[in-house]
MDTraj code that builds the backbone (N, CA, C; nanometers):
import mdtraj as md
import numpy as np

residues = "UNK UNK UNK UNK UNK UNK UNK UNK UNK UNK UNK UNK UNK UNK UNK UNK UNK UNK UNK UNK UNK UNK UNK UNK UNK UNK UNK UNK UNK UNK UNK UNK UNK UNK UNK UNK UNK UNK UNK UNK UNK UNK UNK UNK UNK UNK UNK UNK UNK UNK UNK UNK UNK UNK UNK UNK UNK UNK UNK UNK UNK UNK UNK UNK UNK UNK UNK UNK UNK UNK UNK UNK UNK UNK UNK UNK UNK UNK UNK UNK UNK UNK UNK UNK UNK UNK UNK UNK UNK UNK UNK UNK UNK UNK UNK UNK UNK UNK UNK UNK UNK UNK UNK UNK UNK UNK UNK UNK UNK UNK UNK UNK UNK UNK UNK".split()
xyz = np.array([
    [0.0833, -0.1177, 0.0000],
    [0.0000, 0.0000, 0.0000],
    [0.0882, 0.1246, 0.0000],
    [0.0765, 0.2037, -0.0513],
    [0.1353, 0.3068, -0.1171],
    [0.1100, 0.4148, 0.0153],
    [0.1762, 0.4577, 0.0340],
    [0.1693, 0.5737, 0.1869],
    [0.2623, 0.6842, 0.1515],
    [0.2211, 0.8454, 0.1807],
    [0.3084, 0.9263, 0.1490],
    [0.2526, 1.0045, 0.2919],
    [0.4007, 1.0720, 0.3536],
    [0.3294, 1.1005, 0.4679],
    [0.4183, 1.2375, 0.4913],
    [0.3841, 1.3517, 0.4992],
    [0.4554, 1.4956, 0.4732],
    [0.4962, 1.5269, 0.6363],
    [0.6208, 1.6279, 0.6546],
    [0.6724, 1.6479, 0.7520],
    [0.7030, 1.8062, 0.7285],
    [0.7777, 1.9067, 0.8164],
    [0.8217, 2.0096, 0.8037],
    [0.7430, 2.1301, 0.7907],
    [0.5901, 2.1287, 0.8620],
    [0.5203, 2.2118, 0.8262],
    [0.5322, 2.2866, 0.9789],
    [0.4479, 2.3903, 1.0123],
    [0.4652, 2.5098, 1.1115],
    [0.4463, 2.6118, 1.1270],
    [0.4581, 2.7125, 1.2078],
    [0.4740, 2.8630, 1.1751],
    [0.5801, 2.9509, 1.1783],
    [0.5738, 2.9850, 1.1214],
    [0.6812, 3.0873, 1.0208],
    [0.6477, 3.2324, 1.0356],
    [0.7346, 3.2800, 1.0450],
    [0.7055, 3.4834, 0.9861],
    [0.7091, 3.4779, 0.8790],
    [0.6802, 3.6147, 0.8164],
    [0.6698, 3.6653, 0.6722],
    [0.8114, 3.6717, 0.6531],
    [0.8297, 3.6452, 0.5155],
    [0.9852, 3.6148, 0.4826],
    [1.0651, 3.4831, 0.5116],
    [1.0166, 3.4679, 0.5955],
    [1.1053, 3.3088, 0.6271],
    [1.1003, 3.1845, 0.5365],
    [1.1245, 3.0746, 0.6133],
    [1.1357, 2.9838, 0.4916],
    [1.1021, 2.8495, 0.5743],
    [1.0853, 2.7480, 0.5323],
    [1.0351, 2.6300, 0.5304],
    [1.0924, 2.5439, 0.4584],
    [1.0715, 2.4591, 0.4692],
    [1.0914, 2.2785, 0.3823],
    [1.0027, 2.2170, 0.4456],
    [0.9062, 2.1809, 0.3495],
    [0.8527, 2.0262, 0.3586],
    [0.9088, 1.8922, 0.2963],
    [0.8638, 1.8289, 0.3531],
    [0.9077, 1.6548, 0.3166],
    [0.7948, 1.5871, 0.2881],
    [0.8137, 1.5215, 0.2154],
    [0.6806, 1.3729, 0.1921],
    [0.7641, 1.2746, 0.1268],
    [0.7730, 1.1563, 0.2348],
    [0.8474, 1.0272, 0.2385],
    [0.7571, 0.9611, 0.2224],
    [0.7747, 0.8519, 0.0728],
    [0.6841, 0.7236, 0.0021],
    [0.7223, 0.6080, 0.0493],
    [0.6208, 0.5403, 0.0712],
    [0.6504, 0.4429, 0.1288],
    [0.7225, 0.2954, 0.0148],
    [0.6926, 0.3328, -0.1455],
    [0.7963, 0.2824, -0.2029],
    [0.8570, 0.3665, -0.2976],
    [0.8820, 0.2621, -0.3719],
    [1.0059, 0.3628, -0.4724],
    [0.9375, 0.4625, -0.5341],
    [0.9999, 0.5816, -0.5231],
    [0.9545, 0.6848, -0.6029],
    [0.9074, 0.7275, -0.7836],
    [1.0390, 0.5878, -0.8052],
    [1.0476, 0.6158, -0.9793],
    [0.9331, 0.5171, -1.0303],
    [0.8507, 0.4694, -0.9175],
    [0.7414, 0.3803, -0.9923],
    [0.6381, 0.4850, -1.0078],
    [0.6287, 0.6215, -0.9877],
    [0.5197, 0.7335, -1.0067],
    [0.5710, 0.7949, -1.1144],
    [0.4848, 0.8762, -1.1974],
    [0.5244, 0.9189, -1.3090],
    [0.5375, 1.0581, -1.3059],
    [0.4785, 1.0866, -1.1689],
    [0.5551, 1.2587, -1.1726],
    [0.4742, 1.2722, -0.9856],
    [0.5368, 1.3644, -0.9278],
    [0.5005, 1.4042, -0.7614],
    [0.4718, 1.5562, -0.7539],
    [0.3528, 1.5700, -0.6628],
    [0.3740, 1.7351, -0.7015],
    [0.3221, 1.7904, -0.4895],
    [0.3412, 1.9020, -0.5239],
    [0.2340, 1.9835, -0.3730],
    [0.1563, 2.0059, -0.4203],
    [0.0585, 2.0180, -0.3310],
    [-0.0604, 2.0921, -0.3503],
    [-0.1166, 2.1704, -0.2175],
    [-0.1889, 2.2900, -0.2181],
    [-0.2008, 2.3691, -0.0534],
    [-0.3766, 2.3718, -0.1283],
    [-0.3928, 2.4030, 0.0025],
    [-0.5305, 2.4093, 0.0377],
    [-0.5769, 2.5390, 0.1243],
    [-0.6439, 2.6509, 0.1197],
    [-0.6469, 2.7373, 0.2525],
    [-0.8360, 2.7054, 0.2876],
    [-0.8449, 2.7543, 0.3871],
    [-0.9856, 2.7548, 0.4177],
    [-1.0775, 2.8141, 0.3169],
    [-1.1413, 2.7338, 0.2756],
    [-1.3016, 2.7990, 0.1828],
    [-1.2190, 2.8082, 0.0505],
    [-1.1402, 2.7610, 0.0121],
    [-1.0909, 2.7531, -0.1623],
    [-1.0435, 2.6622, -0.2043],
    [-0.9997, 2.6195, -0.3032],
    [-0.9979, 2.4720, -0.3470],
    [-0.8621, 2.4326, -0.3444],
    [-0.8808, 2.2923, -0.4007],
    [-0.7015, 2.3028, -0.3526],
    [-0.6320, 2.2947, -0.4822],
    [-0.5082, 2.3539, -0.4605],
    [-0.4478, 2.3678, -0.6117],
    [-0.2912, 2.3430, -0.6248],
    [-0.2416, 2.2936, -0.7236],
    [-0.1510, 2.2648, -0.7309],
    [0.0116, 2.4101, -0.7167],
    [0.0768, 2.3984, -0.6859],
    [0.1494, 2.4417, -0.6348],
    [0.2908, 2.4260, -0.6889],
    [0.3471, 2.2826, -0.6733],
    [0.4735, 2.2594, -0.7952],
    [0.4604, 2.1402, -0.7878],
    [0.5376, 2.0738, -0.9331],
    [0.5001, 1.9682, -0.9761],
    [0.6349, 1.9090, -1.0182],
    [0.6745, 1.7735, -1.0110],
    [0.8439, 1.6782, -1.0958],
    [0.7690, 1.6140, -1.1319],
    [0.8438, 1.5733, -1.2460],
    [0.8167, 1.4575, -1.3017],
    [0.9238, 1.3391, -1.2893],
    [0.8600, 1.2159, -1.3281],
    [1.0100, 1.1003, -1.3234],
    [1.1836, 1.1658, -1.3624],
    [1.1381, 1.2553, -1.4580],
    [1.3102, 1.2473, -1.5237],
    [1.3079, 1.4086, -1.4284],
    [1.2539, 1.4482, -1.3654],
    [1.3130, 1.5813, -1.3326],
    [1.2718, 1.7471, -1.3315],
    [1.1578, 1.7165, -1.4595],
    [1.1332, 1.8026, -1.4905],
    [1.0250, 1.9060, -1.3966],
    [0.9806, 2.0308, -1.4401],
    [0.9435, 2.0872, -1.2938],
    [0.9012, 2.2059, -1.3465],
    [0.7355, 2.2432, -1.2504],
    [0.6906, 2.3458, -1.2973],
    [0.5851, 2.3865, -1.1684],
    [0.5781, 2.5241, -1.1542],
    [0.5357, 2.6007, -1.0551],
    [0.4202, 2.7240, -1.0857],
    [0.3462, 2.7448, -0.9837],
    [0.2274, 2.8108, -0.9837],
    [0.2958, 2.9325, -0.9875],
    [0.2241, 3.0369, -1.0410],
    [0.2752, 3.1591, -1.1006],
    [0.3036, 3.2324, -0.9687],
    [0.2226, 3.2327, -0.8642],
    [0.2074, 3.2804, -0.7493],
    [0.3359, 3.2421, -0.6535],
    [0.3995, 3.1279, -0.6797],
    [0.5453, 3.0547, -0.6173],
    [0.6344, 3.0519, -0.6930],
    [0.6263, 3.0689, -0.8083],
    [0.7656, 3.0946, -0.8928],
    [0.8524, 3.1591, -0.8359],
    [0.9938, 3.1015, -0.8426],
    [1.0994, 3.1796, -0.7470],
    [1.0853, 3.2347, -0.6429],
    [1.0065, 3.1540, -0.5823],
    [0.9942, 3.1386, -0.4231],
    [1.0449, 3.0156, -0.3613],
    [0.9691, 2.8947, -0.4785],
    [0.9305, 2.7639, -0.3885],
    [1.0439, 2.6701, -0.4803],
    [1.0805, 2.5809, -0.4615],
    [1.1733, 2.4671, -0.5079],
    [1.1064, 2.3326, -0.4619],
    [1.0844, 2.2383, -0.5682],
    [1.0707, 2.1247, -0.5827],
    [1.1452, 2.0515, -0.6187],
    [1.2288, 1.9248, -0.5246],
    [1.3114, 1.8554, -0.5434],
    [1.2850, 1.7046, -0.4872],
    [1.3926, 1.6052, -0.5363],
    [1.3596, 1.4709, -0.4639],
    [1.5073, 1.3990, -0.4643],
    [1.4761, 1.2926, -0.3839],
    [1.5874, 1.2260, -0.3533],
    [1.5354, 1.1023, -0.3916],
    [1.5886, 1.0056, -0.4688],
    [1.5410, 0.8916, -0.5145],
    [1.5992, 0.8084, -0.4043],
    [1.7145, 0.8168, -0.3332],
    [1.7671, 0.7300, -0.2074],
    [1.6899, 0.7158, -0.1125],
    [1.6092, 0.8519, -0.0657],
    [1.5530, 0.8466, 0.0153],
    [1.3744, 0.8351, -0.0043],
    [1.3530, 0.8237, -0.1370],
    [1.2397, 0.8132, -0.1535],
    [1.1326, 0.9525, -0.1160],
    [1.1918, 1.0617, -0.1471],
    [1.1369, 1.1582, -0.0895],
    [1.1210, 1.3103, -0.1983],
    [1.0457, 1.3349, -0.1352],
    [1.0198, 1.5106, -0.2558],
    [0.9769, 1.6128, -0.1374],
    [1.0904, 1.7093, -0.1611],
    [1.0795, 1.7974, -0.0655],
    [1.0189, 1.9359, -0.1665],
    [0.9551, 2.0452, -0.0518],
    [0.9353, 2.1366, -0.1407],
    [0.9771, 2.2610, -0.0011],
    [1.1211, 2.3484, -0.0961],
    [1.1481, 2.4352, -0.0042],
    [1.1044, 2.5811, -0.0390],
    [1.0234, 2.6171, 0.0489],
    [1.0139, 2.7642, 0.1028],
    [1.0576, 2.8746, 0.1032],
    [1.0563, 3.0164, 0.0373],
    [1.1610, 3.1091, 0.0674],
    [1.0367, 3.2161, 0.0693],
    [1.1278, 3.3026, 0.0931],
    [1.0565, 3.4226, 0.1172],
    [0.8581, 3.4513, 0.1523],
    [0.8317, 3.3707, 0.2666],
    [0.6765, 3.3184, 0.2753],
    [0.5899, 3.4448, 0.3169],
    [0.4774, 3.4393, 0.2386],
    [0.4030, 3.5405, 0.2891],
    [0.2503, 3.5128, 0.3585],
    [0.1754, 3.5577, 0.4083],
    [0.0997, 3.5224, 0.4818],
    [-0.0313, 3.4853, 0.3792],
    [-0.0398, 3.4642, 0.2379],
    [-0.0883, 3.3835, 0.1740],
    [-0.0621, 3.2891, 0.1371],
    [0.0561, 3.2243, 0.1950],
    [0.0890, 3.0665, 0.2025],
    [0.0404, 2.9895, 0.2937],
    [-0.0232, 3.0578, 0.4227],
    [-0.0947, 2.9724, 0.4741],
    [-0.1695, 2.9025, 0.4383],
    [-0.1700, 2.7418, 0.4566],
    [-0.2499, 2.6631, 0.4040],
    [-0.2198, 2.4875, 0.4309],
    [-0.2970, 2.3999, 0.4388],
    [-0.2652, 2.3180, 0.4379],
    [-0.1883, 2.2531, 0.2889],
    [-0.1195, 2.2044, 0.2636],
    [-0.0201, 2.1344, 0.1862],
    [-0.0316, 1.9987, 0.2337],
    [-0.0721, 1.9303, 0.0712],
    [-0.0722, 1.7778, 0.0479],
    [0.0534, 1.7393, -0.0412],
    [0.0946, 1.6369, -0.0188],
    [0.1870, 1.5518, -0.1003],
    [0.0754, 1.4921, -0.2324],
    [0.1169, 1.4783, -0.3124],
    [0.0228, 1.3786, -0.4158],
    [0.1462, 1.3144, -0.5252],
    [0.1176, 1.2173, -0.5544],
    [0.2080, 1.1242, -0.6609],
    [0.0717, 1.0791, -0.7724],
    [0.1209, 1.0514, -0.8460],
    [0.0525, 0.9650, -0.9314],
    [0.1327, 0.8373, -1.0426],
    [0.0686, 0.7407, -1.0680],
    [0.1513, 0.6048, -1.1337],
    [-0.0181, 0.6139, -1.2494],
    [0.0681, 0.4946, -1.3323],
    [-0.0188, 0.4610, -1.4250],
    [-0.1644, 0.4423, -1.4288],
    [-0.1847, 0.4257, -1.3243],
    [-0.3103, 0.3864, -1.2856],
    [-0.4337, 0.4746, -1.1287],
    [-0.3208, 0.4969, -1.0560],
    [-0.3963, 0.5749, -0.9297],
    [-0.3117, 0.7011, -0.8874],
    [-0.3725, 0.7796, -0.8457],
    [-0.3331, 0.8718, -0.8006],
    [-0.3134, 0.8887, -0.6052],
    [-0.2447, 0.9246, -0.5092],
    [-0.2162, 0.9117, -0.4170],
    [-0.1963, 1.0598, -0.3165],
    [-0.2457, 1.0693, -0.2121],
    [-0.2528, 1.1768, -0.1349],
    [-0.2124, 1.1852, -0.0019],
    [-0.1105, 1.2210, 0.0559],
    [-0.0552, 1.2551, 0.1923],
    [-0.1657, 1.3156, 0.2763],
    [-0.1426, 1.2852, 0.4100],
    [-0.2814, 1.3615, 0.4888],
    [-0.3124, 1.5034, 0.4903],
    [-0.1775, 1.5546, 0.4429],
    [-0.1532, 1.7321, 0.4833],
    [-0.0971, 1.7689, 0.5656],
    [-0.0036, 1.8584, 0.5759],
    [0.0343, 1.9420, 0.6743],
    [-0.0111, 2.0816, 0.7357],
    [-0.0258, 2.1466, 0.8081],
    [0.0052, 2.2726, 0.8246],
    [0.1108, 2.3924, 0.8474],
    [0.0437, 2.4806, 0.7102],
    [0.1974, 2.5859, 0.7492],
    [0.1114, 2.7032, 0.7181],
    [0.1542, 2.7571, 0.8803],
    [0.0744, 2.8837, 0.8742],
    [0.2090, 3.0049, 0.8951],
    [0.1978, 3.1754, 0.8512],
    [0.2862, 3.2183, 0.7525],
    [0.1867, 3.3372, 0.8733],
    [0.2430, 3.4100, 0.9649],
    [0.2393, 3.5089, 1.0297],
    [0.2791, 3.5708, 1.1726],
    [0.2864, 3.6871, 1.1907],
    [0.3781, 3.7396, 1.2725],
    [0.2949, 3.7642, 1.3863],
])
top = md.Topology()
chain = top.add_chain()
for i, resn in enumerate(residues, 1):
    res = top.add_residue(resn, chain, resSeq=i)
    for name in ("N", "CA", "C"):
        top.add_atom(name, md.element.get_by_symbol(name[0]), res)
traj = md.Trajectory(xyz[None], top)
């Protein structure tokens, strides 16, 4: 059973920074691409940044050169780091993967973004 389970969430000031984690419970390169996704109260949830198997990588206009999406195939993991946060990043943040066939969702974290 496929388990992705996110870490590194919290509160933060404006400006600061973060890393999240979401560790799979198997191999990573059996998904065909991993992405974030945040959620805030009363709006939907939306994708945020996205890898694919070979690397490739793309970000919500709103996090561009803010946010970094990366992974470690050793560790089975896709982190997404944080910079400069503003208090519209609050939100819950899901892990999601997807493979040929199903798609997969971390419980969420919280990262709330104020002073």
């Amino acid at each position: 059973q496929v388990q992705l389970v996110e870490s590194g969430g919290g509160l933060v000031h404006p400006g600061g920074s973060l890393r999240l984690s979401c560790a799979a419970s198997v191999n990573i390169d059996d998904f065909n691409g991993m992405a974030w996704y945040r959620q805030s109260p009363g709006k939907q949830r939306v994708e945020v940044a996205f890898i694919t198997l070979a690397g490739s990588t793309r970000y919500a206009d709103s996090v561009k050169d803010r946010f970094t999406i990366s992974k470690d195939n050793a560790k089975n993991t896709v982190y997404l780091q944080m910079h400069s946060l503003k208090s519209e990043d609050t939100a819950v943040y899901y892990c999601h993967a997807i493979d040929r066939v199903y798609t997969y969702w971390g419980q969420g974290i919280q990262v709330t973004v104020s002073s």
